[in-house]
LUMPAZA-187618 format. One record per residue: x, y, z of N, C-alpha, C in turn; residue in three letters. Coordinates in steps of 0.1 Angstrom, whole numbers, plus 5000, padded with zeros to 4 digits. Layout:
<pts>
XYZXYZXYZALA
...
</pts>
This chain:
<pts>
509355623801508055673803507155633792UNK
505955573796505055503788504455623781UNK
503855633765503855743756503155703745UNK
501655703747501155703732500055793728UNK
499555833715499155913708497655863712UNK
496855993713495155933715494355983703UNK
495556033689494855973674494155893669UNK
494055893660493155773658493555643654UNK
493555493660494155403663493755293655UNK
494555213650493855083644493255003652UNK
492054893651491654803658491354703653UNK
491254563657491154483647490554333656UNK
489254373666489154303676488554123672UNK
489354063673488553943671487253893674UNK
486353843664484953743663485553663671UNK
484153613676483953473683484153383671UNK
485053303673485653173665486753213662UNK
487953323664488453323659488453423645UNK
487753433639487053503631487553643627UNK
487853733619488753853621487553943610UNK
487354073614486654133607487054153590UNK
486254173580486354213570486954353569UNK
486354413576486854543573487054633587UNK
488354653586489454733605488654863604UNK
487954863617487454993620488655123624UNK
488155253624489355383625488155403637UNK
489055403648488555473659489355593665UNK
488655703665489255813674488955773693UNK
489455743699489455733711489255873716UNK
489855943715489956073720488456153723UNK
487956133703486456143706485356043706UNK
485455983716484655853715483755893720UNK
483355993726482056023732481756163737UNK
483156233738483056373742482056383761UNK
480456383755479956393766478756333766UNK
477656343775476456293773476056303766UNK
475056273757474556303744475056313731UNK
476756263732476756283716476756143714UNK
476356093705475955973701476755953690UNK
477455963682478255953675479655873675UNK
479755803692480855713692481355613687UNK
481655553691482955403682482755453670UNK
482055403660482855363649481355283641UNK
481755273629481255223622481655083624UNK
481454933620481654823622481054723610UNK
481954653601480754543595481954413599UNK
480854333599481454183607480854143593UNK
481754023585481153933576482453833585UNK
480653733588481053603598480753513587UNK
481453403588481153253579480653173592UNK
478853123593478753073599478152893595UNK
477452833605477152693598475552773596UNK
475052663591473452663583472352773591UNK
471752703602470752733609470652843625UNK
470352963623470353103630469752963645UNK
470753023655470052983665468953043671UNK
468353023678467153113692467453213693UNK
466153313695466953403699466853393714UNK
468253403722468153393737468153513749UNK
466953553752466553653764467353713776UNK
467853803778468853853783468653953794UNK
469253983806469054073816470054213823UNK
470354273815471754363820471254433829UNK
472454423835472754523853473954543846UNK
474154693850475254793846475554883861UNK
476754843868477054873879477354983880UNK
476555123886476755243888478355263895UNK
478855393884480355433889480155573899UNK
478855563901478755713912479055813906UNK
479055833896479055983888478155963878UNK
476956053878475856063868476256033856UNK
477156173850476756233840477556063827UNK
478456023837479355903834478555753830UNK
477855763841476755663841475655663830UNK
475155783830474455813813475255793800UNK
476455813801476955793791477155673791UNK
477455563797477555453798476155353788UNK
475255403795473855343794473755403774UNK
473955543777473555563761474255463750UNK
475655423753476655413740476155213737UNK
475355173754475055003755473854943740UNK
474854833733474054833723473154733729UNK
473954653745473354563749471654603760UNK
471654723765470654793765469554833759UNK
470254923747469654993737468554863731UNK
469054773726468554653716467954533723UNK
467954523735467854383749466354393745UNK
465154443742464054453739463354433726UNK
463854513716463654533703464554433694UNK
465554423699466554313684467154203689UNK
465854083699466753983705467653893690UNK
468853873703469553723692469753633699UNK
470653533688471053423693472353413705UNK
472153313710473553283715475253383711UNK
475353323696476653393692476353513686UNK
475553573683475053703682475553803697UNK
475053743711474653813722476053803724UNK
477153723724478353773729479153863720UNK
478853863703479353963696479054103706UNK
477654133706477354223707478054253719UNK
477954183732478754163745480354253742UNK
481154203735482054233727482354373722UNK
481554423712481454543707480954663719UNK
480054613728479854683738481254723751UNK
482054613751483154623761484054753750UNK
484154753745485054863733484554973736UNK
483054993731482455093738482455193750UNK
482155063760482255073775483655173773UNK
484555123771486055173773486355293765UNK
485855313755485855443748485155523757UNK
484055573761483555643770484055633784UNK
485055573788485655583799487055633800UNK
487455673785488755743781488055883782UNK
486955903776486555993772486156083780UNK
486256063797485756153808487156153817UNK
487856103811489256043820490255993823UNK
489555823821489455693828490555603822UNK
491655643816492755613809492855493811UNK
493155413825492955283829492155243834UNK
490955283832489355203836489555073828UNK
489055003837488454883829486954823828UNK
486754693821485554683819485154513821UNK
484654433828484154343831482954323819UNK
482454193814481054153812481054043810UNK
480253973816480053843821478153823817UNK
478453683809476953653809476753523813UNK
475653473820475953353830476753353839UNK
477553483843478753453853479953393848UNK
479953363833480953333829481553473819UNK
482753483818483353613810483253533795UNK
483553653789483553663772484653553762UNK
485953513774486653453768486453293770UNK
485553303782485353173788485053053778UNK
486052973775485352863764484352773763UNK
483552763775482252743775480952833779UNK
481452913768480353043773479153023764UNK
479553003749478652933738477752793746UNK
478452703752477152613755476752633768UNK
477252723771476152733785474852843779UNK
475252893769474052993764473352863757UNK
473852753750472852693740472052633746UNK
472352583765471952533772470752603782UNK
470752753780470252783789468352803792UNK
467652823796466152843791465952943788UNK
465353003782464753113775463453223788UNK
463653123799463153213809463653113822UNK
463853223835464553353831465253443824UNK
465453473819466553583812468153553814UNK
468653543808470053513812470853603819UNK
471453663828471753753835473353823828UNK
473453943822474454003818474854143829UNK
475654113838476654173846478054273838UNK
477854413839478554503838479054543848UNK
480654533850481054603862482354703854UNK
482454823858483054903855484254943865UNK
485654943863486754933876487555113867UNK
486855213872487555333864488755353870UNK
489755353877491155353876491355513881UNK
492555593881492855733883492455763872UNK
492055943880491456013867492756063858UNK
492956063847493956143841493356253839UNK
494656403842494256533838495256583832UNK
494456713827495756763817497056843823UNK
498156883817499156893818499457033810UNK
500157003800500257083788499457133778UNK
498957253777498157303768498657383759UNK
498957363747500057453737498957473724UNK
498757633719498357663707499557703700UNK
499557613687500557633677499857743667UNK
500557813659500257893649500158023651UNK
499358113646499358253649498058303654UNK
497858233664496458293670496758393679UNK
496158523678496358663689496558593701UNK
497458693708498058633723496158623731UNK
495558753731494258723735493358613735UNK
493158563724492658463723492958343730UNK
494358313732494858223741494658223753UNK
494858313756494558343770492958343773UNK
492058333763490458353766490158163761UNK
491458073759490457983757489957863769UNK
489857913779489157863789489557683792UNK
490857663792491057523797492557553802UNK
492857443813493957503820494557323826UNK
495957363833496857263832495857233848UNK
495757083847494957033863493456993859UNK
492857013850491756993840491556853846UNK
490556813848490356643842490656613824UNK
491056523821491356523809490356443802UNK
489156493804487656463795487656523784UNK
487056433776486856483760486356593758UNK
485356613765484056723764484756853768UNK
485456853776486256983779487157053766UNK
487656943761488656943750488057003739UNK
487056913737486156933724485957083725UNK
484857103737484657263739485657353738UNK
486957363741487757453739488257443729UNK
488257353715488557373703487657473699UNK
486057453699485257473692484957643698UNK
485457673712485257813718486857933708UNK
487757813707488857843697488657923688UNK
487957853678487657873662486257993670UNK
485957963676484658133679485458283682UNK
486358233692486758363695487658383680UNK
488258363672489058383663488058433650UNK
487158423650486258493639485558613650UNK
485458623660484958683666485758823665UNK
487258803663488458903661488358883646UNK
487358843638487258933627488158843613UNK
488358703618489658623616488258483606UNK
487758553597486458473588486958353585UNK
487958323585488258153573489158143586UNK
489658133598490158083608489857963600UNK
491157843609491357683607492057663619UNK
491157533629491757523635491757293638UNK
492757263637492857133635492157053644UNK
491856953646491556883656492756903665UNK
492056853676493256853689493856763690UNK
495356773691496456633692496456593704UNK
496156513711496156443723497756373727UNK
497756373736499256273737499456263751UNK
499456143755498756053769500155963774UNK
500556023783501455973792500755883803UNK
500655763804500855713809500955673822UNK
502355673823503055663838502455773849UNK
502355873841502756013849500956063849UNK
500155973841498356003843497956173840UNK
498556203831498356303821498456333804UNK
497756373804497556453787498056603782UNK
498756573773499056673767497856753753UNK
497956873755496756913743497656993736UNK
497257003723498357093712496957153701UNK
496757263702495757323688496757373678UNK
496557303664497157403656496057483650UNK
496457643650495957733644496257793635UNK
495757823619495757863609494658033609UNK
495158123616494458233622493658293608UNK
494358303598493858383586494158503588UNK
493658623575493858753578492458813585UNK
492058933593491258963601490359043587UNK
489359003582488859083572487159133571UNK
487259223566486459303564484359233552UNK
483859303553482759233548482559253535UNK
482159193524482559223511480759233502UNK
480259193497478759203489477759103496UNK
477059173499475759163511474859103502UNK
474158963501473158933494471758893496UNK
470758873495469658813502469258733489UNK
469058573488468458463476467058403483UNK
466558423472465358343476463758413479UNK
463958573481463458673485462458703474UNK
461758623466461558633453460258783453UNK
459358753465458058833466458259003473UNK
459658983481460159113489460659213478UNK
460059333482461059453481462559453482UNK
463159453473465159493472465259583483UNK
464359683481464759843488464659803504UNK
463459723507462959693520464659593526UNK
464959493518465359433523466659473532UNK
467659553520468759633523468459743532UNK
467359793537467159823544467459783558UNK
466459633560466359543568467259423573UNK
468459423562469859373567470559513578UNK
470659463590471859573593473459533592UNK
473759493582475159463578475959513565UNK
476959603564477159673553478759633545UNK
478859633536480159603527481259673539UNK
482259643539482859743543483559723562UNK
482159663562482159653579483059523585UNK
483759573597484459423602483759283605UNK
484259213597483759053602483059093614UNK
482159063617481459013629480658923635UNK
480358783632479858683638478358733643UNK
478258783657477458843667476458923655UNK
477359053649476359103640475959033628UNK
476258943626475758893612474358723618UNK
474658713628473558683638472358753637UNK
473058853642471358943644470759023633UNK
471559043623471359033613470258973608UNK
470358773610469458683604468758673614UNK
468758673625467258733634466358813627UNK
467058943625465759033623465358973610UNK
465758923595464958923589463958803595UNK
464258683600463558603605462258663611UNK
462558743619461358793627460258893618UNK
460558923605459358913597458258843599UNK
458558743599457458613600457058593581UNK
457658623572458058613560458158503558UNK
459658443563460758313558460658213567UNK
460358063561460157993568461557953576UNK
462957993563464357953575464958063567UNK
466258123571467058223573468258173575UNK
468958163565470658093569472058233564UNK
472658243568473558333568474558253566UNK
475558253552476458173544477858283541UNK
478258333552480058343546480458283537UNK
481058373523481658273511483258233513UNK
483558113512484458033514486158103510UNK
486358203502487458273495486658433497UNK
487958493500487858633499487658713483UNK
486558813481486758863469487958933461UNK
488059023455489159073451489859153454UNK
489059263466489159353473489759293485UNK
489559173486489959103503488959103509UNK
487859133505486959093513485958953512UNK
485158943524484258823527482958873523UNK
482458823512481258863505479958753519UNK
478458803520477858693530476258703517UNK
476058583520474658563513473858533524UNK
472458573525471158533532470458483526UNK
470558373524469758243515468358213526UNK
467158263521465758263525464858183517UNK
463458123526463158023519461858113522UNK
460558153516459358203517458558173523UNK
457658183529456258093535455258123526UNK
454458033523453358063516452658213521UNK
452358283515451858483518450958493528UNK
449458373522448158363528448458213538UNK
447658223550447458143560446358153563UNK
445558083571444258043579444557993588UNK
443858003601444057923613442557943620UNK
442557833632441557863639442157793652UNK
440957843667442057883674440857833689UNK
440557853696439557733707439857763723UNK
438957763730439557793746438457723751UNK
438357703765437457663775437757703787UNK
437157703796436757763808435257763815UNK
434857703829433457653832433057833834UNK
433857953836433158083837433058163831UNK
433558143819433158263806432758123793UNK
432858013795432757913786433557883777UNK
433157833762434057803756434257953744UNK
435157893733435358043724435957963713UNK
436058013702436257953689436158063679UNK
437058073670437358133658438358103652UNK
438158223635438958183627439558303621UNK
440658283621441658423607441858403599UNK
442558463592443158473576443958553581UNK
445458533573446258643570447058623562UNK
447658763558448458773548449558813550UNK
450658733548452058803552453258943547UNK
452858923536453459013530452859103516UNK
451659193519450659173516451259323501UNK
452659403500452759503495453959463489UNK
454659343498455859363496456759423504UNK
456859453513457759483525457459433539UNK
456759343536456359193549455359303558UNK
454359333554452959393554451659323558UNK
451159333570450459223575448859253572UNK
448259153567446959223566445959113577UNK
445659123584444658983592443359063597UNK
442358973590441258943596440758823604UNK
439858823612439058763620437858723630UNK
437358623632436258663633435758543645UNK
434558583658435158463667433658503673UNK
433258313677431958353689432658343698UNK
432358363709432458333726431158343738UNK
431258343749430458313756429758173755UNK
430158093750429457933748429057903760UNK
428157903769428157853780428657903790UNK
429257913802429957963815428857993822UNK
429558033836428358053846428358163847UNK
429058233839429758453841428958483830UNK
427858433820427658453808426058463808UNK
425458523801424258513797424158533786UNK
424658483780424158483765425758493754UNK
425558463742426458433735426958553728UNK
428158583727428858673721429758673709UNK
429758803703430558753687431758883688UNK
432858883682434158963678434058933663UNK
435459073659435559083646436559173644UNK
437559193635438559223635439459263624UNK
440059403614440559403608441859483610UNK
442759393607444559453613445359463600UNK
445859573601447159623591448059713600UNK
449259563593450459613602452059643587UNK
452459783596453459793582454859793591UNK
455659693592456859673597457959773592UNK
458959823602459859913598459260053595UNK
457760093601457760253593458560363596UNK
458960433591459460563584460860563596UNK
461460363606462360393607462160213618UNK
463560203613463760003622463460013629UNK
463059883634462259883650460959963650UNK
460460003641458860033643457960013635UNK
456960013640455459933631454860053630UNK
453760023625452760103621451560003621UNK
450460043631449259933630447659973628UNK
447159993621445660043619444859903620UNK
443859943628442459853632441359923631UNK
440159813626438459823632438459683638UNK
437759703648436859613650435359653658UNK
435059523664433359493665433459403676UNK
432459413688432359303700430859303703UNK
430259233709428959153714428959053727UNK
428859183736429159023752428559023762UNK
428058933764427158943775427358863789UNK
428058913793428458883814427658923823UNK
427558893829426858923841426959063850UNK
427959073849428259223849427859323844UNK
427759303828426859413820426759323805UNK
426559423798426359383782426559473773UNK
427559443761428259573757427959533742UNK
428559603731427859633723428959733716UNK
429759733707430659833706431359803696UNK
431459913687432459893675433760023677UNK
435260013673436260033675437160093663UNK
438060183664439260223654440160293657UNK
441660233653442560273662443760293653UNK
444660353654446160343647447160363661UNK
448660273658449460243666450460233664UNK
451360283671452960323664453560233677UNK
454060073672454960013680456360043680UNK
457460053694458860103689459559983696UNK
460559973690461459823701462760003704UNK
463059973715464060033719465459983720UNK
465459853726466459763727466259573726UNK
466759543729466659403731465359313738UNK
465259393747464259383760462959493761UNK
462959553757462759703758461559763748UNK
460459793747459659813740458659853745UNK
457459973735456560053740455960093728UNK
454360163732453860193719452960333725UNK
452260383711451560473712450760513703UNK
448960553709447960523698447460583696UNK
446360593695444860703692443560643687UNK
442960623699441860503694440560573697UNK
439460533688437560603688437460443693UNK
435760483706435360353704433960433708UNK
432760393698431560413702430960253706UNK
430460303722429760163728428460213733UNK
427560063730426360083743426459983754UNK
426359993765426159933782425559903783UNK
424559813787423659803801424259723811UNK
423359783821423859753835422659763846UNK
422459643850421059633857419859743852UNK
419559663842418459733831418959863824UNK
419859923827419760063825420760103816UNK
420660143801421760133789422060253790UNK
423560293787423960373784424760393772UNK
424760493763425860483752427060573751UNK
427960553748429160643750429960653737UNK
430660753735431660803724433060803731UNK
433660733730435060773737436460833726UNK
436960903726438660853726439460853739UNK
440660833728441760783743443160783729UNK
444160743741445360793735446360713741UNK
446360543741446960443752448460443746UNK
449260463758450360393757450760303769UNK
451960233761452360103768453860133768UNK
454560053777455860063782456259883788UNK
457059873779456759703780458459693785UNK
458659573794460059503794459959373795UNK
460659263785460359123784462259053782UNK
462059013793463458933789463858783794UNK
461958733789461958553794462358473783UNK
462458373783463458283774461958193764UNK
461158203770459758173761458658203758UNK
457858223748456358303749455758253759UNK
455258123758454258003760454558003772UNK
455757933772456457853785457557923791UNK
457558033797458658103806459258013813UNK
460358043814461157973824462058003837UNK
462158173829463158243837463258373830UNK
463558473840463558623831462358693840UNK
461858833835461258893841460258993824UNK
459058953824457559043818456959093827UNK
457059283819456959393827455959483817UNK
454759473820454359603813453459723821UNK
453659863816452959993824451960043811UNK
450660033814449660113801449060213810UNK
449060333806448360483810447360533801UNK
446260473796445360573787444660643791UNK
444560813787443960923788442460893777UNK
441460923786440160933779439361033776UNK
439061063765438161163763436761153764UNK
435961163763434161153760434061233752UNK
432961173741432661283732431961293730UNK
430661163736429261243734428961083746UNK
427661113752427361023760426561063774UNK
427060993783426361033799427461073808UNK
428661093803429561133810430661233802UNK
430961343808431961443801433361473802UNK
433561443816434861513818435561373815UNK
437061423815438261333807438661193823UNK
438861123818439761023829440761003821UNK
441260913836442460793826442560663837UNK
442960583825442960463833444360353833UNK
444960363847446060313842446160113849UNK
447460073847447459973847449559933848UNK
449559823858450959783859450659643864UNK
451759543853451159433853453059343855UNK
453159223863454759203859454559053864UNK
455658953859455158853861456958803863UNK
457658703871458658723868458958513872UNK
459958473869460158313869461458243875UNK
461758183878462958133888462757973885UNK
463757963879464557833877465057773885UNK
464857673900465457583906465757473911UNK
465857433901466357273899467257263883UNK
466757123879467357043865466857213858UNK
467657263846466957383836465857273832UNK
464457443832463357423825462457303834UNK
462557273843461757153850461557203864UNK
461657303872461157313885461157453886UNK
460457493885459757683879458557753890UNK
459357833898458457903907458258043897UNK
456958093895456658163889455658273900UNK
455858403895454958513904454558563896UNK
453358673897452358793889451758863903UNK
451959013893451459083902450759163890UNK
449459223895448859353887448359463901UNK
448259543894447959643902447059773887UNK
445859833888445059923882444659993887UNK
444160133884443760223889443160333878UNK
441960363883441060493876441260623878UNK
441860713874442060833877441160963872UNK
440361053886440061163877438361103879UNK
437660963881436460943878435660853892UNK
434560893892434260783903433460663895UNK
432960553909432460403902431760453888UNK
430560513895429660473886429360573874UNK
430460663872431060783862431660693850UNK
432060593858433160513846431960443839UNK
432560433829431860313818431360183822UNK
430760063823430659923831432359883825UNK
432559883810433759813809435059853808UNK
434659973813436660033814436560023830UNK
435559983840436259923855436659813859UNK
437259843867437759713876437459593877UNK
438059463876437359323882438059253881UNK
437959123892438759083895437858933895UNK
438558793895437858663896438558623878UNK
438758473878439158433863440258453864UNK
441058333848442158323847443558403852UNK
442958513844443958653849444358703863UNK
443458643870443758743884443558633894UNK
442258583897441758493909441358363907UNK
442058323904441258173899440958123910UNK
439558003906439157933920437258023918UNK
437258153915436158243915435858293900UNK
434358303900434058303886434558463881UNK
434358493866434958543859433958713862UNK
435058783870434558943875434158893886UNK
433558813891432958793904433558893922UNK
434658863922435258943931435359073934UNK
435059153944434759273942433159333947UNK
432759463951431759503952430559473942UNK
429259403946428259413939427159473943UNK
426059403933424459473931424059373941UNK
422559413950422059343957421259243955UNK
421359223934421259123935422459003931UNK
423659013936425158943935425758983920UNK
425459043914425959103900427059193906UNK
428459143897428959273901428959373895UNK
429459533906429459633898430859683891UNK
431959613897433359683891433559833901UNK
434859853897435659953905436060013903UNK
436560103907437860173901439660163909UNK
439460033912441360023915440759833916UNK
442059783911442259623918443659623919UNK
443759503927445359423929444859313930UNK
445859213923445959083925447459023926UNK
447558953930448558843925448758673928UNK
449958633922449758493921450858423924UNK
450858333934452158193931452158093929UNK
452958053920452457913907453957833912UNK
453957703914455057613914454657503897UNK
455757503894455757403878456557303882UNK
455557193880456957073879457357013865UNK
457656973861457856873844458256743852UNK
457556683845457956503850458356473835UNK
458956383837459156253822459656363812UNK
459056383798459956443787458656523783UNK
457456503786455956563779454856583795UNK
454856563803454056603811454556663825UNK
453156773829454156843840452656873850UNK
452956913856452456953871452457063878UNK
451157163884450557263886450257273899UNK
450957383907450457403920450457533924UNK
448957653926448857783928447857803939UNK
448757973942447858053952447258113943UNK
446458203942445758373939445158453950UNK
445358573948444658663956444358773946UNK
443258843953442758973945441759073954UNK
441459193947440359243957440459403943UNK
439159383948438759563942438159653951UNK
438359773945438059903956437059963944UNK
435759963954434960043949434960143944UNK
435560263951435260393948436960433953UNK
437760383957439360393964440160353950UNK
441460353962442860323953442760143956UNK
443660133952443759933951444559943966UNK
444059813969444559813986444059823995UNK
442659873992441659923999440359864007UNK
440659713996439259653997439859504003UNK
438659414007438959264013439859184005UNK
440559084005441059053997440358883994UNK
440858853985439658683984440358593979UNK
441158493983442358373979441558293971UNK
442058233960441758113948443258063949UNK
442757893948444057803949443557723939UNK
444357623937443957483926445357393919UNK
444957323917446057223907445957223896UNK
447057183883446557213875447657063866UNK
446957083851448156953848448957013832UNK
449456923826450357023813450556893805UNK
450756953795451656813783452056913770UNK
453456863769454156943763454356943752UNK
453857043744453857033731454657063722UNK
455357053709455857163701455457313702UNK
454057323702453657433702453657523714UNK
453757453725453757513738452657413747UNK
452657423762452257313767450757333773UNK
449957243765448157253768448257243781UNK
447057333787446957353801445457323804UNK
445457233817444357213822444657263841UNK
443657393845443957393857442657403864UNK
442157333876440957343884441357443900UNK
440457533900440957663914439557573919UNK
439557643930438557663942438657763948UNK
437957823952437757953965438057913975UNK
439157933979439157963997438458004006UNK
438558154000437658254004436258263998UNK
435258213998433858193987433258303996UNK
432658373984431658453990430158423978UNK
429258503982428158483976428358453959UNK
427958403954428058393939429558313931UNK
430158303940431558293934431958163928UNK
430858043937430957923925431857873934UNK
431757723929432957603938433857603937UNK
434257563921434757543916435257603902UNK
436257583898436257653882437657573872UNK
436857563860438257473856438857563842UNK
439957563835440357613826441257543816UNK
440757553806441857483797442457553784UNK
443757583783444357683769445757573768UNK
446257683757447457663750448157743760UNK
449757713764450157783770450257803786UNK
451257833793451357893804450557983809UNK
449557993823448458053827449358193824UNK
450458203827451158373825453158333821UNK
</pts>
């Protein structure tokens, strides 16, 4: 029975001339490629050739690489080709192009162990002649430099080899064996292998097992019989406990805050998972520019595993500025400052300050904001903030024109993972007008929120479901209106993944509001209803939808519903593609549901950024009614929702 080891093997392939390398490459066959994308196969390689005088031409080349009908096989194929990769960028000569020819066939064959292919073979031929062919050199010195000389890859993969035997040696818990996810009938691809070492060494710290060792995998490849044997040796360790908790680097932070803000204690069982989320939460300071969590290499003297949180600072103060456009409320522009850690226990201080209304056809005139935020992370218990604000606004829509300065305090709570809500207590003295006629108002209110978020991106959702419910009770306290309202609001937006991940994204939103307790024109102009613009109807200008004045102004409502369906495409690796409905409608003086409904459609386009993907989208009205405009275009940072 034919029997050899898929350790790591001598090779020692001969140069063209006869020629033998300087120095014998160590190839692991085993892992020559694992899977798509690891790039790390063959080997290192130096060829010292003795040649004659003068570098020939470089001679122009054509490769066709004959699909094996398995993708993921075929990518790998293409990635590991130096004759691919370099056919553009690094022409050579004649005896250059068959080295490389050469080095590429090794290749070829390492990635076709690597998914299986035990007896795959590999063809390449340039001119139609093969690599051994002794006139392969003057048919290249002969050839013209256009056309391209034609290099033919044909790949013959053979039976797939699968695994057989799977044996962990050493003292790994019977559990763990049984949880490491590879079984006798496997294809015997690298990538599977690789993964179940590396799922290995997880679950064994995961049982608390900190200095686990687990060897590479011994491979051993029968031949005859078109199977592999796998053997893990495991070096389990003792299952131990957590030893002196440190944070370096923390130079500007509070000690007290920090120990706080680690949830991991001396004492406590190894745990991987919690010592993760551990470096989460300080990360999510917004403090440290990185967060690494370093288990020390030896147990202390007690037996335990001491862990360091080695933190690197961000500069305290930042500035930023920040830009939007849209043809119905116009453009907008500002600037902040903040401060990150402004006490010492990662204490947020930000100001800022912004025009808007630049132009739009929803605008009459130019508007200013202003803004002072203090936020104290973790107060009087984890998972909660503490947030005091003023601010200031100036706007003028077509709808009305406001005028209003603000102050508020806010107690944010995370509940779980997903899971989060707040609760405030906010003054806002404003003045209105509204087809000539001003009104001023004293309000409080007392807003809470009830949030659920469990999408996989801010910017760019992909999948998951954002959920939020806000109920604020209002007071009056001095003005043209007395008795108390409330105004509530439920907003959810949710995403579906199907196709390639991240590239074919059907997205929905729904809102739904409602005024309780007050009629239209009881309510304030800007605590009603409206519907048109990014948020709700695109295609119609901004508030436009809904009941108006006889002279097309709107007046707002007290209930809306809208919603939206968005198809995402991603082409290429940076640009993507936009295809939406909207609907909306407001109720005058009713509940939402009540009133006409008015469709906005449009396309839209994307390019994807580190930061998240700039968006440009153009609606139209379906449904146009008086005032509502042709057309409307929008452009931000980010995903419309």
């Amino acid at each position: 029975m034919a029997r050899r080891s898929c350790r790591a093997a001598e090779t020692a392939p001969a140069a063209p001339g006869g020629l033998r390398p300087a120095l014998v490459p160590w190839r692991s066959e085993w892992a020559a490629c694992g899977a798509r994308g690891l790039r790390w196969l063959p080997t290192a390689v130096l060829l010292i050739v003795i040649t004659n005088a003068n570098a020939a031409d470089p001679q122009p080349y054509a490769v066709t690489l004959r699909e094996t009908g398995q993708t993921e096989l075929d990518a790998a194929l293409k990635d590991v080709s130096n004759l691919l990769s370099l056919q553009e960028g690094a022409p050579v000569g004649p005896f250059a192009l068959v080295a490389r020819a050469r080095e590429d066939s090794e290749r070829f064959v390492s990635a076709l162990r690597s998914f299986g292919y035990y007896d795959g073979k590999v063809s390449v031929t340039i001119g139609g002649k093969g690599l051994d062919d002794a006139g392969l050199l003057a048919r290249l010195d002969r050839a013209p430099a256009d056309p391209p000389i034609p290099v033919l890859v044909a790949v013959e993969l053979g039976p797939l080899f699968r695994l057989r035997k799977i044996v962990v040696e050493g003292d790994a818990p019977a559990d763990v064996r049984a949880e490491l996810g590879l079984s006798p009938g496997a294809p015997a691809a690298a990538s599977l292998v690789l993964a179940a070492h590396g799922r290995l060494i997880d679950l064994l710290r995961q049982k608390g097992h900190a200095l686990a060792k687990v060897d590479p995998p011994i491979a051993t490849l029968y031949t005859a019989d078109k199977v592999l044997d796998i053997t893990f040796k495991v070096d389990a360790g003792p299952s131990v406990d957590l030893g002196k908790i440190s944070v370096t680097g923390a130079d500007r932070m509070r000690d007290s805050f920090l120990e706080q803000r680690v949830m991991v204690s001396p004492g406590e069982p190894f745990n991987p998972e919690a010592i993760e989320k551990a470096r989460q939460d300080l990360s999510a300071l917004g403090v440290f520019s990185s967060v690494r969590a370093r288990p020390a290499d030896a147990l202390d003297e007690q037996g335990r595993l001491p862990i360091e949180f080695s933190v690197t600072e961000r500069p305290q103060r930042v500035a930023s500025i920040s830009g939007a456009y849209s043809t119905d409320i116009g453009g907008s522009a500002g600037v902040s400052w903040r401060h990150r850690n402004l006490l010492g226990s990662a204490e947020q201080l930000n100001l800022s300050i912004g025009i808007s209304q630049l132009g739009g056809n929803s605008t009459i005139g130019v508007g200013y904001n202003g803004a002072i935020t203090f936020i104290k992370p973790d107060w009087l218990q984890r998972e909660q903030s503490f947030q005091a604000s003023l601010g200031a606004v100036k706007q003028h829509f077509d709808a009305f024109d406001q005028t209003a300065a603000s102050t508020g305090v806010l107690v944010n709570r995370r509940f779980s993972e997903h899971w989060g809500g707040s609760l405030g207590l906010a003054g806002e003295q404003e003045s209105i007008t509204q087809q000539g006629a001003t009104s001023d108002y004293t309000l409080l209110s007392l807003p809470a929120t009830l949030k659920y978020d469990d999408t996989d991106n801010l910017l760019d959702p992909t999948e998951g479901i954002r959920a939020a419910g806000q109920f604020t009770p209002i007071q009056p306290v001095a003005g043209r209106i007395s008795e108390p309202f409330a105004l509530s609001q439920v907003a959810a937006s949710t995403y579906f993944d199907i196709a390639d991940p991240g590239r074919s994204i059907v997205a929905l939103r729904g809102l739904i509001g409602y005024a309780i307790g007050v009629s239209q024109f009881d309510l304030p102009a800007d605590k009603r209803y409206y519907a048109g613009g990014s948020a709700t109807v695109r295609g119609f200008r901004f508030q436009s939808v809904g009941p108006r004045f006889p002279d097309n102004r709107p007046q707002g409502g007290t209930a809306v519903a809208a919603g939206t369906l968005e198809f995402r495409q991603r082409f290429f690796e940076d640009y993507g593609a936009v295809a939406f409905v909207d609907a909306g409608q407001v109720s005058a003086n009713g509940a939402p549901f009540t009133a006409g409904w008015r469709i906005g459609a449009g396309l839209g386009a994307r390019y994807y950024t580190s930061l998240g993907p700039i968006r440009i989208d153009v609606a139209v009205p379906v449904t146009p009614e008086a005032n509502s405009g042709s057309f409307e275009l929008y452009l931000g940072l980010g995903q419309a929702f």
